[in-house]
C-alpha positions as CSV (number, residue, x, y, z in Angstrom):
1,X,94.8,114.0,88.7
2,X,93.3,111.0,87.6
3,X,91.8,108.2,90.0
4,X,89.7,105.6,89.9
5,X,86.2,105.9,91.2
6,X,85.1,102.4,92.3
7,X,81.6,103.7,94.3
8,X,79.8,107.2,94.3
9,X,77.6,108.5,96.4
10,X,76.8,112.1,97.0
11,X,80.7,113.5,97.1
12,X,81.4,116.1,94.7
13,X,85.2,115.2,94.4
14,X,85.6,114.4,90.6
15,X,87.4,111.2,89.6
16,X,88.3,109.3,86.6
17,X,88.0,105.8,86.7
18,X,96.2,94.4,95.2
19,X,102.0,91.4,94.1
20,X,105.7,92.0,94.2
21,X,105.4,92.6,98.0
22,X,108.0,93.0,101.0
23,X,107.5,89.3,101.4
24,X,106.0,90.1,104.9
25,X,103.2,88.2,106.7
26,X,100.8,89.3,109.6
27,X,102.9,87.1,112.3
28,X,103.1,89.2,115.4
29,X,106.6,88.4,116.0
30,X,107.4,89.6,112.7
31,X,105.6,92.9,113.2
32,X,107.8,93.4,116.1
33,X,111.1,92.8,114.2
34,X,111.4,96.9,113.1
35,X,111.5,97.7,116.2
36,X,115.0,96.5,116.3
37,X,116.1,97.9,113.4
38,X,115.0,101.9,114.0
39,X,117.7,103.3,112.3
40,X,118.5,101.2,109.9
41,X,115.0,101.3,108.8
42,X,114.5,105.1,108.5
43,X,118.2,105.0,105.9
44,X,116.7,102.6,103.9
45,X,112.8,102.5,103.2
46,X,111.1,104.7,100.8
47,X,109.3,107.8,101.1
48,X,106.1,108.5,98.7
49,X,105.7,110.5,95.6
50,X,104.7,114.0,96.4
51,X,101.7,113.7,93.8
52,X,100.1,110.5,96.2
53,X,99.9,113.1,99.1
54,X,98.4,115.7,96.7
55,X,95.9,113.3,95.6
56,X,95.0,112.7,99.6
57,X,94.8,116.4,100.3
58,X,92.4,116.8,97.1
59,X,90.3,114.5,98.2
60,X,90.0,114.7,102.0
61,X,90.3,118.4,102.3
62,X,92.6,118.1,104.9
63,X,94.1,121.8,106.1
64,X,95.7,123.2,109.5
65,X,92.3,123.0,110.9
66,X,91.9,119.0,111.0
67,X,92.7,116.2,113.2
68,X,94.7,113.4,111.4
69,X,95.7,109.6,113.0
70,X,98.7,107.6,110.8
71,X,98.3,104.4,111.9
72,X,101.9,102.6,112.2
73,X,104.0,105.6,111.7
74,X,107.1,103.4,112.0
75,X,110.1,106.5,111.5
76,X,107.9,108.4,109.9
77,X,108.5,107.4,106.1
78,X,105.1,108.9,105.4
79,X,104.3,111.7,108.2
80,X,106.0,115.0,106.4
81,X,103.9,116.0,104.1
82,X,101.3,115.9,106.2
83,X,102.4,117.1,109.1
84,X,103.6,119.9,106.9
85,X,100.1,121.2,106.5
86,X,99.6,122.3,110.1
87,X,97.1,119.8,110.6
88,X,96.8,118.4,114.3
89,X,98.8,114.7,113.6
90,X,98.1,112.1,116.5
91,X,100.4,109.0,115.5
92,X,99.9,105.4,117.0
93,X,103.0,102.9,116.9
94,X,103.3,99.4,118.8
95,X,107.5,99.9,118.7
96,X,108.8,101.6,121.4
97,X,112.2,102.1,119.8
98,X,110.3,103.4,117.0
99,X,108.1,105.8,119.0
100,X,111.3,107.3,120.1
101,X,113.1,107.6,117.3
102,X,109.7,109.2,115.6
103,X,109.3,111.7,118.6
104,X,113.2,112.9,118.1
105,X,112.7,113.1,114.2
106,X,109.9,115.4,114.8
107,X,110.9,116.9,117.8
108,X,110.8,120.1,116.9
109,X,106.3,120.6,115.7
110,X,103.9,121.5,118.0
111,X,101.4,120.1,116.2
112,X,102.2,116.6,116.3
113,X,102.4,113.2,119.0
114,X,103.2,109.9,118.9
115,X,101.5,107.1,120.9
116,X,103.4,103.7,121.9
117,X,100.3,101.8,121.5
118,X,99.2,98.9,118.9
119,X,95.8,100.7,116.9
120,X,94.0,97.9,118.3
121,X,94.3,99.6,122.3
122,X,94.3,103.0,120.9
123,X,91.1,104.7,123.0
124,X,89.6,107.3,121.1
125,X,86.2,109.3,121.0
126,X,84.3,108.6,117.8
127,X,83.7,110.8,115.0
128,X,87.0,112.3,116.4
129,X,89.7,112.4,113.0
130,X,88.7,114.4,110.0
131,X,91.6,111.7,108.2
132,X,92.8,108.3,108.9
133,X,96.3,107.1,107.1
134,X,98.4,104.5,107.2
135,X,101.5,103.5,104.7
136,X,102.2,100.2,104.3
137,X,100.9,99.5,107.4
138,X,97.6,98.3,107.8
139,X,97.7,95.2,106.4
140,X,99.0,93.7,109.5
141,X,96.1,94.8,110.9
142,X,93.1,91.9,111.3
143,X,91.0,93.3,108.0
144,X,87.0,93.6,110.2
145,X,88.5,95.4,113.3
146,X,90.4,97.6,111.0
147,X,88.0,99.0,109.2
148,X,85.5,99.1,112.1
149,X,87.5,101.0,113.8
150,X,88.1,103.5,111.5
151,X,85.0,104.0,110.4
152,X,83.9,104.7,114.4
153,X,86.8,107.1,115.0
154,X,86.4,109.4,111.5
155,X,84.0,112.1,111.8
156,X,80.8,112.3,109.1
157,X,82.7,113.0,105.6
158,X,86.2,112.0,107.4
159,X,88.6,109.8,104.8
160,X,90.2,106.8,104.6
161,X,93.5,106.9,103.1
162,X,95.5,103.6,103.2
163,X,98.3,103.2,101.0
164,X,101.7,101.0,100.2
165,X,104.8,100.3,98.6
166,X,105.1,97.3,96.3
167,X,108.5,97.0,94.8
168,X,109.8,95.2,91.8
169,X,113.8,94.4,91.3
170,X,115.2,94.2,88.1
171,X,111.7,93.7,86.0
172,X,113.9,93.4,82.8
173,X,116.5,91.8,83.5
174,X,115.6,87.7,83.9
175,X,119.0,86.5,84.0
176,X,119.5,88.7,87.1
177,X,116.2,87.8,88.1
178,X,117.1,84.2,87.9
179,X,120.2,84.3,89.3
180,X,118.9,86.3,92.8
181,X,115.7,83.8,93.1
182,X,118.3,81.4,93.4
183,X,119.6,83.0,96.4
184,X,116.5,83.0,98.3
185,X,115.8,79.4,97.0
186,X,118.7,78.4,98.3
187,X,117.8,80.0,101.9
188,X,114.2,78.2,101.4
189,X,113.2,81.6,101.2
190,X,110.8,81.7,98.6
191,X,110.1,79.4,95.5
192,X,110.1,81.7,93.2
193,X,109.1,85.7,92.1
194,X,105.2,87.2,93.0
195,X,103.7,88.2,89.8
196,X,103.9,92.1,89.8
197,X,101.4,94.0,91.3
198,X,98.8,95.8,89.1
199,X,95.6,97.6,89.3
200,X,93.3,94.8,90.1
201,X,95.3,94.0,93.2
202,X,94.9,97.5,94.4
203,X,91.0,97.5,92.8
204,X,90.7,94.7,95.1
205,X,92.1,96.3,98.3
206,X,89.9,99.6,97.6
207,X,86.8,97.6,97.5
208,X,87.1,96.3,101.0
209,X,86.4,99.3,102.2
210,X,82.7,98.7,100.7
211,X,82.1,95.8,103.1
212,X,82.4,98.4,106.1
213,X,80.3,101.4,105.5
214,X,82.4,103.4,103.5
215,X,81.8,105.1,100.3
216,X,83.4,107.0,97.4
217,X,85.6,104.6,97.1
218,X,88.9,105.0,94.4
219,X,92.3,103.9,94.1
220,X,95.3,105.0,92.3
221,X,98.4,103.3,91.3
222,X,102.1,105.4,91.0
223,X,105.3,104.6,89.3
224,X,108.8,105.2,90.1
225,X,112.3,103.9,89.5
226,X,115.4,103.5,91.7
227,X,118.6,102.6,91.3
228,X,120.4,101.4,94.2
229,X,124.0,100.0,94.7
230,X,125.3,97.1,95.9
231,X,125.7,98.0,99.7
232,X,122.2,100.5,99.5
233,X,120.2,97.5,98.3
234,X,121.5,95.4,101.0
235,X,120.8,97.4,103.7
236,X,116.7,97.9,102.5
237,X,116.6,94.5,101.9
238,X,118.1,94.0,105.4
239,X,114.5,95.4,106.9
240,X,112.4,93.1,105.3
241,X,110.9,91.4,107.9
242,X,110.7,87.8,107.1
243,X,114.7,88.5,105.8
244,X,115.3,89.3,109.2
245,X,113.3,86.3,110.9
246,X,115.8,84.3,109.0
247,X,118.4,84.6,112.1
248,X,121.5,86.4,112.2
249,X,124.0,84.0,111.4
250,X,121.6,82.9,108.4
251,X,120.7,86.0,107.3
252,X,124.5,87.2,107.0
253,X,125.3,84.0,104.6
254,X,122.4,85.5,102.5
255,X,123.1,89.0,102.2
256,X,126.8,87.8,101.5
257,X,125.5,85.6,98.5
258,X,123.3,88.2,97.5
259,X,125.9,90.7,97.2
260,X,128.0,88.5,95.1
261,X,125.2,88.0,92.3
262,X,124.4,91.6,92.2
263,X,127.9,93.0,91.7
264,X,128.4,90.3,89.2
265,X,125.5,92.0,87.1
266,X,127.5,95.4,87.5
267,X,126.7,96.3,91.3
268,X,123.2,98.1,90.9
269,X,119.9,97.0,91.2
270,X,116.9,98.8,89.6
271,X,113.7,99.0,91.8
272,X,110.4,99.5,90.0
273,X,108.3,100.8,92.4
274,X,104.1,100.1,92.3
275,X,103.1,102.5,94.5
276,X,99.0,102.2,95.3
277,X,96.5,104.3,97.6
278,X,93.2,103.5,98.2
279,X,91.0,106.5,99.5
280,X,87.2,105.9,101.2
281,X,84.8,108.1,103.0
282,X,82.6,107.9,105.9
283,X,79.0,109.1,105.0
């Protein structure tokens, strides 16, 4: 395992060292859209490489005895392998379609619950979690009460894990590029590509932490490639939430215009993935 050590303190946890984003803002009315879309959602989103959650374990020392809180647990994208370890899981989610989908999913362990409640009117002792998580989640979360918060409710030595998803379509391809950018421009969607997330965008996420009391701060940055087809790529794109805030009617002209361009480059679309996680501890 390699990750990069931003601060050290007193930890012994040996280490070596934010965009293409889902073109999602912190509008509340956004943030509410995957509620509608529960299903849909948990077919087409991403999981996260098994070597991320070894990196957390590793460095939190999370086991079966521990209290964990995921903080927007949507469908649960990112709740297995943790749940897996038959640590006490407490999830918070502010959908109430989602909460129920996530309870049926995981219907069958004991050791796990799901609240429908924003993380901002979640009531919870302090120095209560041994690990705080959340997956692509957090950053619609208002950046001081975040962190406050989580810093009140982890336990001396508890972790930070907060981590996301940044994917990048067809990074060699510019003439597909080209022609899909000219989709969304015609939608008024977006004037043109985000430059590709790196390690000084997730440097720079890591180090907020710093501002809040937290220490042993690192970050790490995965890769991964996927292929998807025509109809596969449509429906992930289809949860984006500012594709949805487009409207129905709208949003149907754009998916059909969109399917067009990518068949006409051979009907699949390669997604490389920047995967980043920023880890921080509570002295």
């Amino acid at each position: 395992m390699s990750i990069s050590l931003i601060s050290h303190s007193q930890s012994a946890f040996s280490l070596n060292s934010v965009a293409c984003y889902n073109w999602e803002t912190t509008d509340l009315d956004l943030r509410q859209i995957f509620n509608e879309i529960a299903t849909e959602y948990n077919n087409a989103r991403p999981t996260y490489p098994p070597e991320l959650y070894a990196d957390i374990l590793e460095y939190s020392g999370v086991d079966q005895t521990s209290r964990v809180l995921e903080i927007g647990i949507g469908t649960g994208q990112a709740t297995s392998p943790i749940l897996d370890i038959g640590c006490r899981l407490t999830a918070v989610e502010l959908g109430d379609a989602l909460t129920a989908f996530t309870n049926a999913k995981y219907r069958n362990y004991s050791n796990f619950e799901v609240l429908n409640i924003a993380f901002e009117d979640f009531d919870c002792p302090e120095h209560f979690f041994d690990l705080v998580y959340s997956a692509s989640a957090f950053h619609w979360i208002e950046e001081e009460y975040g962190y406050t918060k989580v810093h009140k409710i982890l336990r001396r030595g508890g972790v930070f894990a907060r981590f996301a998803n940044h994917p990048n379509p067809h990074k060699y391809s510019e003439a597909m590029n080209k022609a899909m950018w000219d989709v969304y421009n015609k939608y008024a969607m977006k004037s043109g590509p985000e430059p590709e997330y790196g390690e000084v965008d997730s440097r720079k996420i890591a180090n907020i932490a710093s501002k809040y009391g937290f220490i042993d701060i690192a970050y790490k940055i995965y890769h991964r490639l996927r292929s998807l087809d025509t109809d596969d790529y449509i429906k992930l794109i289809s949860t984006y939430s500012n594709h949805r805030a487009i409207g129905e009617t709208r949003l149907s002209m754009f998916t059909e215009d969109m399917k067009n361009v990518i068949n006409s480059f051979g009907g699949v679309v390669h997604i490389h993935d920047t995967i980043d996680l920023q880890l921080a501890r509570k002295p």
